[in-house]
C-alpha positions as CSV (number, residue, x, y, z in Angstrom):
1,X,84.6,82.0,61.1
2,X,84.5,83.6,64.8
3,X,81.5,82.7,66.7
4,X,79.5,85.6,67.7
5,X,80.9,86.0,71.5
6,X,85.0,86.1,69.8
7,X,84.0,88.3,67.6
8,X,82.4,90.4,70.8
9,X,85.6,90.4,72.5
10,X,88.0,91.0,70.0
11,X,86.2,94.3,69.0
12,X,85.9,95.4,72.7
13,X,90.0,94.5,72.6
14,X,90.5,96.9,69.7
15,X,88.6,99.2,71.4
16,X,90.7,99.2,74.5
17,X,93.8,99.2,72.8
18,X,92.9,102.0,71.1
19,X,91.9,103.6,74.0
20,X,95.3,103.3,75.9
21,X,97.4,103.9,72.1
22,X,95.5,107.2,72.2
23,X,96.4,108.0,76.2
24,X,100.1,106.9,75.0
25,X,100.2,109.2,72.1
26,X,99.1,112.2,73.2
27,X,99.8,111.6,76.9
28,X,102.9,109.9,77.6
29,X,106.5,111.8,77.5
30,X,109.3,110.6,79.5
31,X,110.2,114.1,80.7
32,X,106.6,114.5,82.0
33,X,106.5,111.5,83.8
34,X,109.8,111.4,85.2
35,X,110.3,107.7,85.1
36,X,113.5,106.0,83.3
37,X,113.4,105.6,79.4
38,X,111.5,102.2,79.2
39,X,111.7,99.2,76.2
40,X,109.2,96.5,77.1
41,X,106.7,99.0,79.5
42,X,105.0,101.3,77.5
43,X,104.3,104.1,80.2
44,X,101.6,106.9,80.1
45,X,100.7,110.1,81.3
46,X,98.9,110.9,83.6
47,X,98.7,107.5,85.5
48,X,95.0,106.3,85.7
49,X,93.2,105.9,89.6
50,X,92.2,102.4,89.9
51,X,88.1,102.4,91.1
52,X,88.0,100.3,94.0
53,X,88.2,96.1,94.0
54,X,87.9,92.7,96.2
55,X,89.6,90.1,95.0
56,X,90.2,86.9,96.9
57,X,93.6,85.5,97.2
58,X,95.0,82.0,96.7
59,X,95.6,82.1,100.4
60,X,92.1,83.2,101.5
61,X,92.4,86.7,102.0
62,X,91.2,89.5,100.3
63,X,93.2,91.8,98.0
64,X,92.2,95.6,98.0
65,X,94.2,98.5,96.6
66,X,96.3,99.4,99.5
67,X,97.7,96.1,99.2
68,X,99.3,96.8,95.8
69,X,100.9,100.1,96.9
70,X,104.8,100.2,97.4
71,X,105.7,98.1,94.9
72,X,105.6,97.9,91.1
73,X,103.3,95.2,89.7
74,X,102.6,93.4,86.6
75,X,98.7,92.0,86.1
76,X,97.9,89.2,83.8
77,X,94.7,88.2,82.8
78,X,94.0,84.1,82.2
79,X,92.6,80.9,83.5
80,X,94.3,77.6,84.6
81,X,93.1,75.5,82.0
82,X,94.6,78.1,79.4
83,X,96.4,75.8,76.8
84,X,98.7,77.6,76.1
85,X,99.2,81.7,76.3
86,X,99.1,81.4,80.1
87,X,101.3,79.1,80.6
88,X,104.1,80.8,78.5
89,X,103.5,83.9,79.9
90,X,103.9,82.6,83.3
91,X,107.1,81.1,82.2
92,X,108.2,84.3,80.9
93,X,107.7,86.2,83.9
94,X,108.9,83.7,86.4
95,X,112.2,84.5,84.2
96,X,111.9,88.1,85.1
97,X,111.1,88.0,88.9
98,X,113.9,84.9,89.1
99,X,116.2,88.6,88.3
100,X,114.1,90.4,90.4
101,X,114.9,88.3,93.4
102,X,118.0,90.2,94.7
103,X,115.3,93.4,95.2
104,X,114.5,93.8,98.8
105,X,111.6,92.5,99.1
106,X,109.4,95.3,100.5
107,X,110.1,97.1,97.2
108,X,110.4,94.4,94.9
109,X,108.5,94.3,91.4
110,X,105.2,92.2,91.7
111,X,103.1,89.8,89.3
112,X,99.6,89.6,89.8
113,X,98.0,86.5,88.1
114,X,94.2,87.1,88.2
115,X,91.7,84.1,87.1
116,X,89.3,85.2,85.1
117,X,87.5,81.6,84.9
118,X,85.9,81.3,88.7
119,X,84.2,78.7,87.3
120,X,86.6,76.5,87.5
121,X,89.7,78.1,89.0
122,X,89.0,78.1,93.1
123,X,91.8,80.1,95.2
124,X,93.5,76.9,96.1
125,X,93.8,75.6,92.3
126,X,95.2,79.2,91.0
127,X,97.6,79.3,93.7
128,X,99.3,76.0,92.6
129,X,99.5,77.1,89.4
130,X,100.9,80.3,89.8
131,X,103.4,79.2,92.2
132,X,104.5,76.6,90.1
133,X,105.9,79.0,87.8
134,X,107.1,81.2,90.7
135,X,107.0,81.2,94.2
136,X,106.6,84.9,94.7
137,X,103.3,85.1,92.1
138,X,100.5,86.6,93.8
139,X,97.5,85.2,92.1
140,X,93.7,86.0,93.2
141,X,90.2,85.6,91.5
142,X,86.6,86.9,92.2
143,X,82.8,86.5,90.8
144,X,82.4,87.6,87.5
145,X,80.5,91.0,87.6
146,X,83.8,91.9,90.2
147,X,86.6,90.4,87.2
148,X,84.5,92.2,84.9
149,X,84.8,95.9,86.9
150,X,88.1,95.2,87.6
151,X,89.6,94.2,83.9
152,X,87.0,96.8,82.4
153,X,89.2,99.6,85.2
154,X,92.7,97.8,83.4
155,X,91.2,98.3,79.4
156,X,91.2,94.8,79.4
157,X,88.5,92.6,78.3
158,X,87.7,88.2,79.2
159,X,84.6,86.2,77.5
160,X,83.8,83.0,78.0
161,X,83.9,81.0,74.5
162,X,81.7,77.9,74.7
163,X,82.4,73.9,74.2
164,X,82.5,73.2,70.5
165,X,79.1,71.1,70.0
166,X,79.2,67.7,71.2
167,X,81.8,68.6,74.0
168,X,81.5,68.3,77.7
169,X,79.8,71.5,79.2
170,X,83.2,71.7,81.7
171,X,85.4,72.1,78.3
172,X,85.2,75.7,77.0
173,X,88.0,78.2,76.5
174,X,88.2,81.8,77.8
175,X,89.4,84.8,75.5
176,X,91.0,87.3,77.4
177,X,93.5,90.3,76.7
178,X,97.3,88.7,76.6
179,X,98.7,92.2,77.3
180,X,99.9,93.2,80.8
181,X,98.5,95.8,82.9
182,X,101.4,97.8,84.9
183,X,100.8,99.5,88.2
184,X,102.6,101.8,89.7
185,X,104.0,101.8,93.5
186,X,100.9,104.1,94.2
187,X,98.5,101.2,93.0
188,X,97.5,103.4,89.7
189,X,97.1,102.1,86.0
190,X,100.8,103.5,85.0
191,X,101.2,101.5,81.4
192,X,101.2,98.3,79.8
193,X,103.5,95.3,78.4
194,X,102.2,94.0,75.4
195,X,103.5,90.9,73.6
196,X,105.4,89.6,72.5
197,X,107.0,89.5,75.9
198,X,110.9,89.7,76.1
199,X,111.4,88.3,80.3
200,X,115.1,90.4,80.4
201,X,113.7,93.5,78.8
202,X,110.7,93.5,81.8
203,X,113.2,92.6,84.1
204,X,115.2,95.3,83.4
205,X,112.4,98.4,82.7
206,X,110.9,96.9,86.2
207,X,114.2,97.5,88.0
208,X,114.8,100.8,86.5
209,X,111.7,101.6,87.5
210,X,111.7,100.5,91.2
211,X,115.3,101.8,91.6
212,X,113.8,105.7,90.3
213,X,110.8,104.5,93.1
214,X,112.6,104.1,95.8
215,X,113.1,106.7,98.4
């Protein structure tokens, strides 16, 4: 039986994903958007303006839009104590960027890892994780009303899932979407990955797609 904030999220989540199946459907078209014929990124049309965002970085500093521009760039949704989605995802990706890496690197593909669990997740702590996956991770966090605007801005949805009764206060979960937000090198909402996640095949669209990119 979901408790009544699950069963909050997962009906925003349906709604999202419904909202970008629809922009996909009716939108997207390879000859429109003039991008390479993709299998892991589903890509729509036309790409969606991202409202503005702050979000601080594991190494202090803030990251605004203009930061994400130039480059292509996966964002994930977790938290550090994720048992298990997280962790895997990571894995997957660091798989990817480890075929990324021959990419210059002022066009090379990007993975944002964004904590949706300030609670417990300070820069510092999300920065060791990330980068123990891979070095190249950018990872960042913010309050909640700012994680809220800024997954809302992605279709993507996070809720904080209490302790089960009797449990510390410290030990509750966070549901969160597991799909992955894609930006393009103009810092726009551009498509999605969507699991289950195949690390060559995002390697690959991701290369095609920074190699039709680059100037």
């Amino acid at each position: 039986m979901f408790n009544r904030t699950t069963l909050v999220i997962l009906i925003a989540a349906v709604a999202a994903g419904l909202g970008l199946w629809a922009s996909q459907k009716y939108f997207a078209s390879p000859a429109v958007t003039g991008w390479p014929q993709t299998q892991a990124v589903r890509l729509f049309q036309p790409p969606r303006e991202l409202p503005d965002f702050s979000l601080r970085q594991s190494d202090g500093t803030q990251l605004v839009p203009g930061e994400l521009k130039g480059h292509w760039t996966l964002v994930f949704l977790g938290f550090t104590h994720c048992p298990d989605v997280c962790p895997m995802t990571l894995a997957q990706l660091s798989q990817a960027q480890k075929q990324w890496e021959a990419i210059p690197e002022s066009i090379r593909p990007r993975v944002l890892f964004v904590s949706v669990d300030p609670e417990r997740d300070s820069p510092d702590r999300i920065g060791e994780y990330a980068h123990a996956f891979h070095k190249d991770t950018l990872a960042a966090t913010a309050d909640i009303p700012a994680l809220e605007k800024f997954a809302a801005s992605l279709s993507m949805v996070f809720a904080k899932v209490p302790p089960e009764d009797g449990a510390p206060a410290d030990q509750y979960s966070v549901d969160h979407s597991a799909s992955m937000a894609v930006l393009d090198p103009q810092g726009r909402m551009s498509g999605l990955v969507q699991p289950p996640f195949d690390p060559n095949l995002i390697a690959a669209d991701l290369a095609a797609l920074t190699q039709a990119a680059a100037p």
